[in-house]
C-alpha positions in Angstrom: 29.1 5.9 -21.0 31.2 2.9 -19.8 34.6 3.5 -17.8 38.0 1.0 -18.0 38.3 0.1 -14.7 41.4 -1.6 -15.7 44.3 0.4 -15.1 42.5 1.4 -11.5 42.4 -2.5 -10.6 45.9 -2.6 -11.5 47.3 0.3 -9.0 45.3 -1.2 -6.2 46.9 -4.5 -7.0 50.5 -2.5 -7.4 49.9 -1.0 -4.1 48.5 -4.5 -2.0 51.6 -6.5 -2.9 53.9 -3.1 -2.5 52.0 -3.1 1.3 52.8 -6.9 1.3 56.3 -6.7 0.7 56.8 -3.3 2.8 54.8 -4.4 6.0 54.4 -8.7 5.7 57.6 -9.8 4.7 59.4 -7.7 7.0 57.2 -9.4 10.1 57.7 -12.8 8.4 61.3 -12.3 8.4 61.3 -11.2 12.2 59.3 -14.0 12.8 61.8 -16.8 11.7 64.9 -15.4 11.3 66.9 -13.9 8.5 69.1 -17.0 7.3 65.8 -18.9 7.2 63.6 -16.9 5.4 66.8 -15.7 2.7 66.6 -19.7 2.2 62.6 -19.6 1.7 62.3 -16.8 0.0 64.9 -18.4 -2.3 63.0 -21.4 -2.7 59.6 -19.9 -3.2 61.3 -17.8 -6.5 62.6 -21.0 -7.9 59.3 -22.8 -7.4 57.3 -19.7 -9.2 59.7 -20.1 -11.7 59.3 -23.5 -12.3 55.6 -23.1 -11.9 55.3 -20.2 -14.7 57.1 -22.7 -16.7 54.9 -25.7 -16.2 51.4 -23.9 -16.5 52.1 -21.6 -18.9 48.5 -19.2 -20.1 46.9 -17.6 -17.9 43.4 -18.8 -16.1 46.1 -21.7 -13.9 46.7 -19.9 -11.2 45.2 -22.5 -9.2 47.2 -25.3 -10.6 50.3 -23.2 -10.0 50.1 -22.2 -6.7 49.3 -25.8 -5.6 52.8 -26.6 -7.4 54.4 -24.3 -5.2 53.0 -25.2 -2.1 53.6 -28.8 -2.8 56.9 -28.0 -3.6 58.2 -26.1 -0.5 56.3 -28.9 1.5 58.0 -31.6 0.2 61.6 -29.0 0.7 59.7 -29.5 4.6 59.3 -25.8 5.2 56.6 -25.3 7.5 54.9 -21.5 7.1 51.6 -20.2 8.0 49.4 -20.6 4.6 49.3 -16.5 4.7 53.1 -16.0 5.0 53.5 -18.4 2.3 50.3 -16.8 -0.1 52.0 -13.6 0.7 55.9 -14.8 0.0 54.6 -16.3 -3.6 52.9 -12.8 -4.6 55.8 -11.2 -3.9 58.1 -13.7 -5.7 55.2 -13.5 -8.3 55.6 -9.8 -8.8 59.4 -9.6 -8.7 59.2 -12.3 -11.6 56.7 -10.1 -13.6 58.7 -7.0 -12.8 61.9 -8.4 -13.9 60.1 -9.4 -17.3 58.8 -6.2 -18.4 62.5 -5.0 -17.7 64.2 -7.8 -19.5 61.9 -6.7 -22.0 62.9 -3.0 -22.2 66.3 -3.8 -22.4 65.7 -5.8 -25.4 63.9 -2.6 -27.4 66.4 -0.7 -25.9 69.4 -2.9 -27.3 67.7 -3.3 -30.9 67.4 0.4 -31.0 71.0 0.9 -30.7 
């Protein structure tokens, strides 16, 4: 008898980034300063974006988060490599969540 541990491996990874962005981002923002971190966060999203774009298929993770990080170098933010890894999972996730509701607005609007 074999079990999908699929679905399982996705929670836990629901719930680490949900912890991320409930208890990290929070500290990171105390850390530097709201007007500063609206402008990273900013930044990070548009170099996800652009990086989703570029590498598209998955197994380029790698390649794409060394886009990002050389991209908000050379914008010369200077952020612990955890804060960062952290801030690009988050703009990761909101980009995937965003997707999947793009998407069920779509069926929803053909429906009609």
């Amino acid at each position: 008898m074999t079990f999908d541990l699929t679905p399982v491996l996705g929670a836990v990874i629901t719930l680490v980034i949900t912890i991320m962005t409930a208890i990290v981002i929070p500290y990171i923002k105390k850390k530097i300063g709201d007007e500063k971190y609206a402008e990273i966060e900013r930044w990070v999203g548009v170099a996800v974006q652009a990086a989703e774009q570029l590498f598209a298929g998955s197994g380029r993770g790698a390649e794409k988060l060394a886009f990002v990080e050389e991209f908000l170098a050379s914008k010369g933010f200077k952020i612990d490599a955890m804060s960062l890894r952290n801030l690009i999972e988050a703009a990761v996730y909101n980009l995937t969540n965003l997707e999947v509701s793009l998407e069920g607005e779509e069926i929803k609007d053909e429906e009609a």
